[in-house]
C-alpha positions in Angstrom: -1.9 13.1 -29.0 -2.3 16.7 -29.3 0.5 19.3 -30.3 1.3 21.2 -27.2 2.4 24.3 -29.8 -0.4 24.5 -32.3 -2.6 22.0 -30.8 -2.4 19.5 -33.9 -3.9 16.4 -34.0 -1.6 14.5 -36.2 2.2 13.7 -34.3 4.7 11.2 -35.0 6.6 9.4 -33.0 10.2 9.5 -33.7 11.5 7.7 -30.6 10.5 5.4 -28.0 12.5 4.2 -25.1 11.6 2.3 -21.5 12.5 3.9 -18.4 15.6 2.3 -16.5 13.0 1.4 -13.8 10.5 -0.4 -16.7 7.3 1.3 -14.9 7.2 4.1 -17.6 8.3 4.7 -21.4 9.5 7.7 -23.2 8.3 9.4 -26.6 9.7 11.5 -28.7 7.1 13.1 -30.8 7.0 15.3 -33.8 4.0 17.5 -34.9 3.1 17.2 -38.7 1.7 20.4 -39.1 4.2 23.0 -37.0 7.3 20.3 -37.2 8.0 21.2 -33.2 9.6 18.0 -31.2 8.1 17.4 -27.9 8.0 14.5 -25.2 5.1 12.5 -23.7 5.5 9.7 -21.4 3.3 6.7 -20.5 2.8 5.4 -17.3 0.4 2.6 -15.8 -2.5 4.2 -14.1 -4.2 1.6 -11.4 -7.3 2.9 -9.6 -9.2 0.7 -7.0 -12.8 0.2 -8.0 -15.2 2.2 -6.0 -17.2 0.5 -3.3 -21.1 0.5 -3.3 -22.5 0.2 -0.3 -25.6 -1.7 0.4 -27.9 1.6 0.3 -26.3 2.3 -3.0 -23.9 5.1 -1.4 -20.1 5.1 -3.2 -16.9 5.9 -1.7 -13.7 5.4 -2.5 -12.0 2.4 -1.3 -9.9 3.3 1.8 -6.9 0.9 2.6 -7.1 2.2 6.2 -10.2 1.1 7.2 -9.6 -2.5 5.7 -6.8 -2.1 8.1 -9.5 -0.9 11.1 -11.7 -4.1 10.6 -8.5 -6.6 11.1 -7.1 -5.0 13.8 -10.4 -5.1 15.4 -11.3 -8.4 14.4 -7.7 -9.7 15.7 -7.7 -7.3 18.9 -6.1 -9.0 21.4 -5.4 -12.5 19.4 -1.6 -13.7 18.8 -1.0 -13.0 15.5 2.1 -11.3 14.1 1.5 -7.9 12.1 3.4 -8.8 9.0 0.5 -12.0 8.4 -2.2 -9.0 8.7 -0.4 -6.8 6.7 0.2 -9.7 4.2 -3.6 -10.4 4.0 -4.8 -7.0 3.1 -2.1 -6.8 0.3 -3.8 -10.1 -0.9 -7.5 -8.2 -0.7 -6.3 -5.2 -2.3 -4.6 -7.0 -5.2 -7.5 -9.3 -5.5 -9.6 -5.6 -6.1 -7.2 -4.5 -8.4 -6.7 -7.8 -10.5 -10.9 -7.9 -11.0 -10.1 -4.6 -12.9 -13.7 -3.7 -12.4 -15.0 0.1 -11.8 -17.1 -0.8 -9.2 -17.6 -3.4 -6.5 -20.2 -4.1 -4.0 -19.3 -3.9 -0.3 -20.7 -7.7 0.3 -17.9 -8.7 -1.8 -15.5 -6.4 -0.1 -16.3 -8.0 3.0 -16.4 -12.2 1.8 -12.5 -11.3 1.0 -12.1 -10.3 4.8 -14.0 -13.0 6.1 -11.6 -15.8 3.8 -8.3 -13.7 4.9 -9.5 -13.7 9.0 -10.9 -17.5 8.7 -7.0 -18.2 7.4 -5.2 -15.6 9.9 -7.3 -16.9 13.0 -10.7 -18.4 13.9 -12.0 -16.2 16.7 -11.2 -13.1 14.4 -13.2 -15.0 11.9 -16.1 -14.9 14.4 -15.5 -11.6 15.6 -16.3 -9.9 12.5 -19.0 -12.7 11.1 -20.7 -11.3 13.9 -20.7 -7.9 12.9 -20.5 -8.2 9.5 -23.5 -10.5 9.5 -25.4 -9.0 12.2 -25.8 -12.1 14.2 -29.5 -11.9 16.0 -28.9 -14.7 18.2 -26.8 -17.5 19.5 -27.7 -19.8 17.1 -26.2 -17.8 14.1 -23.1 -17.7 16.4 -23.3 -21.5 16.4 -23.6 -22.1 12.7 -20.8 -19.5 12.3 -18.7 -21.9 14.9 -20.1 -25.1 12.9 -18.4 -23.5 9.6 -15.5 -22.9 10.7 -14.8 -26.0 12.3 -15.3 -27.8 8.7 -12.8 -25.2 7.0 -9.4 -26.8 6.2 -6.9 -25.8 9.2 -3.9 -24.2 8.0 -0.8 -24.0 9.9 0.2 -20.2 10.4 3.1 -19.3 12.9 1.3 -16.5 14.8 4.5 -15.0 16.6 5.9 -11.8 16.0 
């Protein structure tokens, strides 16, 4: 840590304490060379990984159109908005726990596709379609075949 006064690179620190909140901790520093007290403090800095697309573009990851592709994919089907919220705060961890820098969009999208097959099964289908790019009725009937062999989970879909 640099010395904000004479721009030192050797500092002490004298004191450390935790916030009362615990998301952030105190430091007292002194400066060896100019003997000036100053404070820093340290805070956790979580970034979502950036999202290659499959041309190689990169974007930032954008919470809102996560959101977008649920409420499309569940347009119109009976399922309560605190499950949808609830799913993408379990893709957006997920992104976060991988604590990588950069992840493809494929991947992005397979943690959708589990969240929708759990939330509801036509929403499931809905965006296999698109996401997928289903040429014909047949990949619309393998995409039916597969999710009648997923596990059935009971979810009350009432607001």
């Amino acid at each position: 840590m640099r010395c904000p006064f004479c721009k030192g690179h050797e500092t002490q620190v004298v004191d450390t304490r935790e916030s009362e909140e615990g998301d952030s901790i105190r430091r007292r520093r002194r400066c060896v060379s100019c003997d000036k007290r100053f404070t820093t403090f340290e805070t956790v800095e979580l970034r979502m990984p950036q999202v290659v697309k499959h041309n190689g573009i990169r974007c930032e990851f954008d919470v809102e159109k996560l959101r977008i592709s649920f409420k499309r994919a569940l347009h119109k089907r009976p399922v309560s908005t605190e499950l949808v919220d609830a799913a993408i705060d379990r893709v957006v961890h997920a992104l976060y726990a991988l604590g990588e820098r950069e992840i493809d969009s494929r991947h992005v999208g397979e943690m959708v596709m589990q969240e929708l097959l759990k939330l509801d099964k036509v929403a499931y289908i809905r965006f296999a379609s698109v996401y997928k790019s289903f040429q014909d009725v047949g990949d619309f009937a393998d995409a039916v075949k597969a999710v009648r062999r997923a596990p059935t989970r009971v979810i009350d879909k009432t607001d």
